[in-house]
C-alpha positions in Angstrom: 54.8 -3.2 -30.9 53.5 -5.5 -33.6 52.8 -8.0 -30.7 50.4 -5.6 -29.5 49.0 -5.1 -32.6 48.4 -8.2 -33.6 46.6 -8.9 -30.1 44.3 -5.5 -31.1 43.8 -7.2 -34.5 42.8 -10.2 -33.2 40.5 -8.3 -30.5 38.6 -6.4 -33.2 37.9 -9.6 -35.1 36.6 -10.9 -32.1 34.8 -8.2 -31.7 33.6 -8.2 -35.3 32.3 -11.8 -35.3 30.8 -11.0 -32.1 28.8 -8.2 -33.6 28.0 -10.5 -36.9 26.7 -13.4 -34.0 24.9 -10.1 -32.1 23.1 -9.2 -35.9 22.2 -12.8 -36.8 20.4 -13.7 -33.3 18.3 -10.8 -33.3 17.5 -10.9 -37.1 16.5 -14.5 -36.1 14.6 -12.9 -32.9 13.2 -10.6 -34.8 11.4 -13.0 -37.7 10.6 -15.4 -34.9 8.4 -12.0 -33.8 6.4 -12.0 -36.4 4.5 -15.4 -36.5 1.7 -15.4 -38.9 -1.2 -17.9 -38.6 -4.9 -18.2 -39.8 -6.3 -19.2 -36.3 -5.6 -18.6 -32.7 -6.7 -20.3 -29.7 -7.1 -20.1 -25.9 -9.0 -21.3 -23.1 -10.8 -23.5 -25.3 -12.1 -21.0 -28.1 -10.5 -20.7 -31.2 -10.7 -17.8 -33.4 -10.2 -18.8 -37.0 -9.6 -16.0 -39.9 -9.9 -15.5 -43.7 -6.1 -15.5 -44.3 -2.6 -15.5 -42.2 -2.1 -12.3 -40.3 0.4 -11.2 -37.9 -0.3 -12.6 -34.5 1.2 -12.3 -30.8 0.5 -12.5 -27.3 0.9 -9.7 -24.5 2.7 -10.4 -21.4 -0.5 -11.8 -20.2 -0.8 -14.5 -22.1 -3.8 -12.5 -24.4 -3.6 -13.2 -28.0 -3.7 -10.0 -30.5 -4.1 -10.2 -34.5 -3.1 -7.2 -36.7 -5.9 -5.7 -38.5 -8.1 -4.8 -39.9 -8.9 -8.9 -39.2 -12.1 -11.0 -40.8 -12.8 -14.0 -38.4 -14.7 -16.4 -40.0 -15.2 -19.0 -37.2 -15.6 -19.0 -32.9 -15.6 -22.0 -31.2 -19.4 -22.7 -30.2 -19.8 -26.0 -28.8 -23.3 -25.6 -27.9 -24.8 -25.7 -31.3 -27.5 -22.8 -30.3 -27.3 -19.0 -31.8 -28.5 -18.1 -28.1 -25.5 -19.6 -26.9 -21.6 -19.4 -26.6 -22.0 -15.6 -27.1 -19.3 -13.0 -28.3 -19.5 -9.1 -28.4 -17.0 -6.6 -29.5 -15.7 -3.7 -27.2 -18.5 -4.6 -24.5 -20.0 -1.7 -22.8 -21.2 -1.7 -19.2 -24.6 -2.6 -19.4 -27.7 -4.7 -18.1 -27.6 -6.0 -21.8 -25.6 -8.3 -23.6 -24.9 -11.1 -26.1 -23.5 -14.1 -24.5 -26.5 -16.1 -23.6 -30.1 -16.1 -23.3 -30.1 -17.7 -20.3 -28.4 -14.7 -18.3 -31.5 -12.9 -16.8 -33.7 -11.4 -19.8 -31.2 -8.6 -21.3 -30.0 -11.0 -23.8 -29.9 -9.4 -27.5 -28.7 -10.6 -30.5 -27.7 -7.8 -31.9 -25.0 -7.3 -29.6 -24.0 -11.4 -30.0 -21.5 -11.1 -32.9 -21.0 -14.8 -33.1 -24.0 -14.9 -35.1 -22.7 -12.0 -37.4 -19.6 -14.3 -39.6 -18.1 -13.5 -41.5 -16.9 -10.3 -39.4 -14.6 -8.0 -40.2 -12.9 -5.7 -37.1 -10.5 -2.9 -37.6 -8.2 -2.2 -35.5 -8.9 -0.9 -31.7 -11.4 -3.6 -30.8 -11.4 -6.3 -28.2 -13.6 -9.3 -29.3 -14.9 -11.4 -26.2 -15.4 -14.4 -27.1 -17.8 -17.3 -24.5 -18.2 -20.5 -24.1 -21.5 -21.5 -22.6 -22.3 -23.9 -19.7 -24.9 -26.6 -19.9 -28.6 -26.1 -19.9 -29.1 -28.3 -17.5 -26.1 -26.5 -15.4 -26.7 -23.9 -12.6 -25.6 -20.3 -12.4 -23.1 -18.9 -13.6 -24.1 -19.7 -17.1 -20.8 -19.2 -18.6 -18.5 -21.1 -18.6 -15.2 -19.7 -19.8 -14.3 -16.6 -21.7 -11.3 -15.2 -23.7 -10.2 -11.8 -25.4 -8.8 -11.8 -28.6 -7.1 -8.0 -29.0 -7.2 -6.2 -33.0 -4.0 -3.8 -33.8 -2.7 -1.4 -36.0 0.9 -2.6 -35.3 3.0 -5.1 -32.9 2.7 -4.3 -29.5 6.1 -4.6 -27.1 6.7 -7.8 -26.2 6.5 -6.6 -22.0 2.5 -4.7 -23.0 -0.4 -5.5 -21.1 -3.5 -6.3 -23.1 -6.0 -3.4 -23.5 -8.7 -3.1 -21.4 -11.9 -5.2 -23.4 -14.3 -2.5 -22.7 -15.5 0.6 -24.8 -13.5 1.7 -27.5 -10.1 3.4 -26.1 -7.5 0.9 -26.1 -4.9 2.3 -24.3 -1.7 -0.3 -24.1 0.2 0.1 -20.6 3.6 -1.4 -20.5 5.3 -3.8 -17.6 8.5 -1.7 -17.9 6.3 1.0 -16.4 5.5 -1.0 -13.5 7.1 0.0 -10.0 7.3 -2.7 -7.4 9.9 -1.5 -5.1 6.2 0.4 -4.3 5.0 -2.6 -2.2 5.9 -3.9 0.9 8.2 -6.7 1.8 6.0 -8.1 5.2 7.4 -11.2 6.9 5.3 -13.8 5.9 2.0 -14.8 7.9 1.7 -18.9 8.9 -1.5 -19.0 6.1 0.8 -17.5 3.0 2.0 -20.8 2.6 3.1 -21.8 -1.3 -0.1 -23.6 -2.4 -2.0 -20.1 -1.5 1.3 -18.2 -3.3 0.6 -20.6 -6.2 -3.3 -19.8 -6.2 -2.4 -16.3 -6.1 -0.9 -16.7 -9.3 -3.5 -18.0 -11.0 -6.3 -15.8 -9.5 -6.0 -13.5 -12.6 -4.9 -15.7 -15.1 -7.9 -15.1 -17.3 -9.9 -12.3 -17.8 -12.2 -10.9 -15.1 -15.0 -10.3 -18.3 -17.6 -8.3 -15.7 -19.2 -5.9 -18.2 -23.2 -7.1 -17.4 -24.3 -4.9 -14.3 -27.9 -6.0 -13.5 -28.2 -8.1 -10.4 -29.0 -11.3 -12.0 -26.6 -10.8 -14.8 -23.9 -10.4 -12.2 -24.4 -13.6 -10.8 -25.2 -15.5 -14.5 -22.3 -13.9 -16.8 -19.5 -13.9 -14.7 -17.3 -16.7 -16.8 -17.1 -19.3 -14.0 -13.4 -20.2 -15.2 -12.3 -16.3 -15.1 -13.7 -15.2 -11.8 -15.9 -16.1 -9.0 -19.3 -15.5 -9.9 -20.8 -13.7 -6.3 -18.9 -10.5 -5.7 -18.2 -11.2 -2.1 -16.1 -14.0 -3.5 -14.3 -11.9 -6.2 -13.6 -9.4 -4.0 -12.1 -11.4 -1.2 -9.8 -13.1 -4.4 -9.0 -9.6 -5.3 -7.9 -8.7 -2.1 -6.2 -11.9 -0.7 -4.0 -11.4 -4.2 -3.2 -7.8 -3.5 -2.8 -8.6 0.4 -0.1 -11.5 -1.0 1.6 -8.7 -2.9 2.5 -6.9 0.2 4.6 -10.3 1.2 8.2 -11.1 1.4 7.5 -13.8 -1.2 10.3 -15.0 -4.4 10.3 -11.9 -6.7 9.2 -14.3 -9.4 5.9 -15.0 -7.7 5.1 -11.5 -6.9 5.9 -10.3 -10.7 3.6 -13.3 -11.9 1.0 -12.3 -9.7 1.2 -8.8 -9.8 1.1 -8.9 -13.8 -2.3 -10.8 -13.7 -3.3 -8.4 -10.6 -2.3 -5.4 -12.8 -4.4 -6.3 -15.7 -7.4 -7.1 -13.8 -7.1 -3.7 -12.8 -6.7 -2.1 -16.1 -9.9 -3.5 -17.0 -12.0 -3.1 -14.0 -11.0 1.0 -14.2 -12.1 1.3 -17.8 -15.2 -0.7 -17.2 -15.5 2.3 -14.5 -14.5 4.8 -17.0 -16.9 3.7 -19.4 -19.9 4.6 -16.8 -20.1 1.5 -14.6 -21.8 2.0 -11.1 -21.9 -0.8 -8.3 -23.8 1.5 -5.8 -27.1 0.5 -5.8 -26.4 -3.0 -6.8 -27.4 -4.4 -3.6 -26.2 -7.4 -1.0 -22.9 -8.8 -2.1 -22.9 -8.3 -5.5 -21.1 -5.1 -6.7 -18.2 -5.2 -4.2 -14.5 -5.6 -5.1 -14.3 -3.0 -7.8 -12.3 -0.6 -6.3 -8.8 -1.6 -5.3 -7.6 -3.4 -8.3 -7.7 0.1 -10.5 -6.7 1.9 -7.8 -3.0 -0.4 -6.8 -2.7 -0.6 -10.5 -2.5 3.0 -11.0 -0.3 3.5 -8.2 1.9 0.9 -9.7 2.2 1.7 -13.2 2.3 5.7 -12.0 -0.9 6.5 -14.1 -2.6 9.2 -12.9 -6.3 8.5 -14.2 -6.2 5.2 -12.9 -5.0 6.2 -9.2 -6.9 9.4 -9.0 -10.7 8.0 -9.8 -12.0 8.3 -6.8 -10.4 11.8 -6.2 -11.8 12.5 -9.7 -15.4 11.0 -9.4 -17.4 10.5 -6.1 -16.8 7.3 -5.1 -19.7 6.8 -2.9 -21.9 6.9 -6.6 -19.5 4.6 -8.2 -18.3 1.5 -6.0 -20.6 -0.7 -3.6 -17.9 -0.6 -1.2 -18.1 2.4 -0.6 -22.1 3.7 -1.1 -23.0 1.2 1.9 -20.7 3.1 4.3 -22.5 6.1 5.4 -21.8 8.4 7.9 -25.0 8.6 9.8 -26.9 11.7 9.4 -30.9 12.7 10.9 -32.2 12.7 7.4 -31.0 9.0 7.4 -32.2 8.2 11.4 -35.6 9.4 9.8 -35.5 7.5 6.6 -38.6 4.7 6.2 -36.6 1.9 7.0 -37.5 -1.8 5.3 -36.2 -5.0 6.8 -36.0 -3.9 10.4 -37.4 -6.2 12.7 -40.5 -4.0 12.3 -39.0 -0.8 14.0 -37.9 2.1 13.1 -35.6 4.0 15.1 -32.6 1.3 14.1 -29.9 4.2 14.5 -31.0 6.0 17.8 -28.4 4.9 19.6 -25.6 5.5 17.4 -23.7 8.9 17.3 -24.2 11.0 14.3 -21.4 10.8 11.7 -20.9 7.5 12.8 -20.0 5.1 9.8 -22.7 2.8 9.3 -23.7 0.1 6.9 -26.8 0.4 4.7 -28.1 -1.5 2.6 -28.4 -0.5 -1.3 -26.1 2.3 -1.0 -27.1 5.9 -1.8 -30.2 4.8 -3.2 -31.9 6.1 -0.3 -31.4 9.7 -1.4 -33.6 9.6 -4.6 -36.4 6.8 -3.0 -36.9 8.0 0.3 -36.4 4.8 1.8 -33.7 2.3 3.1 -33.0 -0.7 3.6 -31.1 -1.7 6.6 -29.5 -5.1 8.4 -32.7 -6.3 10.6 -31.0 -9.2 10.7 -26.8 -9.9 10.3 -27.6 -10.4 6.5 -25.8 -8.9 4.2 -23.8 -6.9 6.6 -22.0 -10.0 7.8 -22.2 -12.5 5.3 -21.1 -11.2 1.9 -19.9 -7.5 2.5 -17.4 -5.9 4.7 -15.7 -9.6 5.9 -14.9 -9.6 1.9 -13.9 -5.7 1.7 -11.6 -6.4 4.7 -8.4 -6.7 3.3 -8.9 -4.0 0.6 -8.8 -1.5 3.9 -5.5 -2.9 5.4 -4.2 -2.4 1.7 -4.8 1.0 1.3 -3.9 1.5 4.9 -0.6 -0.2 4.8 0.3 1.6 1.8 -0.4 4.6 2.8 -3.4 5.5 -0.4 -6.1 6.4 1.8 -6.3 10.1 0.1 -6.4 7.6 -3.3 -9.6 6.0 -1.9 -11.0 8.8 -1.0 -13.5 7.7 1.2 -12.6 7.4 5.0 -16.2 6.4 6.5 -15.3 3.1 4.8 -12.2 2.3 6.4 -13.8 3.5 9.8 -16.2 1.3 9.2 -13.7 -1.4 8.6 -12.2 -0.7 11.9 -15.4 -0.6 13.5 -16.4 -3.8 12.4 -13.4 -5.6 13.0 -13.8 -4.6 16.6 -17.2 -5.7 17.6 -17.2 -8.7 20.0 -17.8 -12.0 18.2 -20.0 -13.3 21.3 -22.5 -9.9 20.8 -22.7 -9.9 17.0 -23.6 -13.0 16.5 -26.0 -15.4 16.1 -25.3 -19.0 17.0 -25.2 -20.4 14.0 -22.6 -17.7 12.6 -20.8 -16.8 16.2 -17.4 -17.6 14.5 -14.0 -15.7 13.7 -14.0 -16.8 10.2 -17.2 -15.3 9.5 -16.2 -12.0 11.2 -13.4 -11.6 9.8 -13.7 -12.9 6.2 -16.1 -15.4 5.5 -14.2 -18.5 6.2 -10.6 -17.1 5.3 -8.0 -17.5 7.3 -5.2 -15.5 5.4 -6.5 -12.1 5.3 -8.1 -12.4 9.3 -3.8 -13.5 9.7 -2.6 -10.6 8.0 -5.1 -8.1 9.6 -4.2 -9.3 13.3 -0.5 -9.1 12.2 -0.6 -6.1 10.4 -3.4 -3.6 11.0 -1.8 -1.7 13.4 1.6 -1.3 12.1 -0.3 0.3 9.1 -1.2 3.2 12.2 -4.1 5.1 12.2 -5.2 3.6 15.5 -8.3 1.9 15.3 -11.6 3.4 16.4 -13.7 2.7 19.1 -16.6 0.4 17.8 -19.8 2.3 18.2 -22.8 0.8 20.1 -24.3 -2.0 18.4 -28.2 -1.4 16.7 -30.4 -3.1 18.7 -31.8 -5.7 16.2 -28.5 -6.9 16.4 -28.0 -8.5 19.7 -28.7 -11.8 19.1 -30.3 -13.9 21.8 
């Protein structure tokens, strides 16, 4: 008896001191939380304040600042008020702050760089630039970084806000549901350097709020994100194609968290009135699928239901140059056309077919369709590719809401190389996705496994037959 109670008194002040170790480390956890400072910095920018406030960083990596905050410095190297631009809450727009250089929508009004001391409350995103070179080419940005203002600590598992507009809501990576994706056996291109680029793809902010076709092409941060759409969206998809894989579960968290964020931002750009339909050529495509797999993973229903919710085919380029083919679009004035009309008289009606500057035909009268391979071949559906065997494989094509497109995907994909061609493009890699081996791999592996056979191509438009 007293042997077993002195083993019980000797358990419960081992439990005791356990408890007292338990209470210290997570005291000390706890203050190690709450780091003040006077300045934060990333990518190069630093962000200096008046005083120390609390500071952090979301899973991401983005820094946030409990305010109201007063910076009174941003890193601007280039010594010009035109340049090294920041804006708060960024709208969707053809207008901007972040250099004078990007088309001619630059105002200063909306550059708060040139506006210090500033003073933000809480609920606003601060996007801060760092300018390229005069003498450099496009894009004229060269790096970009969001600092995030709160009312109160953040988890230390919550994405960062989207940048955009003034809701800020804060999804969480507790949320997140990855037994969702699929486990494929690994294609001979998903080799680690490409796992290892995969995890860096979103590793900065996608900052993608200017809209106007030369803006596109000039604000895109070139350290963030590829400039040309076709090129972001063909990183977009390769990085939700490599989710998919039987890969370490570290890499696929890493990547999917970077994937995920990108996502919540593109969807609020899209909530905040965005439209890539009548951008034109290569430049508005890729916007879909990142809101769309993020929804689905982090079980939000605005983000997964957009496109049930608003008509795609008005919103996203990817889909508004996928038409099924109707008589008041066979009669349409066509442009670009090897000086014909009639480019669709041998194609069935409600056939998916690509045209050029979306639905803009509807309010112009006119279209503009592939004379040539163009845009068609070079910078569109090759990059859009693996955003169809995504939502095919996964099963979201009620999500995207738009079938002609991945018809049209199908279609594509099926045309002989030898007829579609010219000779100086009459390659795979340009049919399948513009010099890309790993997505052309993982569509030849995988499209049909995701079932749904794939359609019959259609006849090919005449212009197209390339001598």
């Amino acid at each position: 008896m007293i042997r077993a109670y002195r083993t019980s008194m000797t358990a419960l002040r081992a439990l005791s001191l356990l408890m007292a170790a338990l209470a210290m480390l997570f005291a000390s956890t706890a203050a190690l939380a709450q780091t003040m400072a006077s300045s934060v910095s990333q990518h190069g920018i630093t962000w200096e304040f008046d005083r120390e406030y609390e500071i952090g960083q979301f899973i991401t990596g983005d820094y946030w600042v409990i305010g109201p905050v007063t910076i009174t410095y941003i890193t601007r190297p280039n010594n010009n008020p035109e340049r090294d631009g920041s804006m708060v809450n960024p709208m969707p727009s053809q207008s901007h702050g972040y250099s004078s250089r990007i088309s001619n929508r630059y105002r200063d009004d909306l550059n708060v760089a040139n506006q210090l001391p500033l003073t933000l409350p809480p609920d606003s995103s601060l996007v801060s630039t760092i300018s390229r070179d005069d003498s450099e080419p496009r894009p004229f940005v060269d790096v970009a970084a969001v600092l995030t203002v709160l009312d109160s600590a953040p988890r230390a598992t919550a994405f960062r806000p989207p940048y955009s507009g003034n809701r800020k809501p804060i999804h969480d990576w507790n949320d997140v549901n990855l037994r969702l994706l699929l486990n494929l056996p690994r294609v001979p291109s998903a080799t680690e350097s490409r796992i290892e680029a995969a995890k860096h793809a979103h590793s900065k902010p996608w900052i993608a709020n200017v809209t106007e076709w030369q803006g596109v092409q000039h604000s895109r941060p070139r350290r963030n994100l590829p400039n040309y759409g076709r090129d972001a969206a063909a990183r977009e998809n390769e990085t939700a194609l490599m989710l998919l894989l039987d890969i370490p579960e570290k890499d696929k968290e890493h990547i999917a968290r970077g994937f995920i964020q990108t996502g919540i931002d593109h969807h609020e750009l899209m909530m905040n009135g965005a439209r890539w339909d009548g951008i034109g050529g290569g430049l508005g495509v890729g916007f879909k699928l990142p809101g769309l797999l993020a929804g689905v993973l982090l079980g939000d229903d605005e983000m997964k239901n957009f496109s049930v919710d608003h008509d795609p085919t008005w919103k996203f380029q990817d889909d508004s140059q996928i038409q099924r083919l109707t008589q008041e679009l066979r009669d349409m004035t066509y442009t670009r056309s090897s000086g014909h009309d009639g480019y669709w008289d041998d194609i069935p009606l409600g056939t998916p077919v690509w045209v050029e500057r979306g639905r803009r035909w509807e309010t112009t009268g006119w279209v503009t369709v592939p004379g040539s391979i163009g845009y068609m071949v070079c910078c569109t559906t090759n990059a859009t590719t693996g955003a169809a065997l995504v939502v095919r494989l996964m099963g979201l094509e009620s999500l995207w809401n738009h079938d002609p497109f991945l018809e049209w995907v199908d279609a594509y994909q099926g045309y002989p190389v030898d007829e579609f061609f010219d000779k100086q493009r009459r390659t795979d890699d340009w049919h399948f996705h513009w010099r890309r081996p790993f997505a052309q791999e993982m569509w030849l592996s995988y499209r049909e496994a995701a079932g749904n056979a794939s359609r019959p191509s259609p006849p090919l438009p005449p212009s197209l037959v390339v001598e």
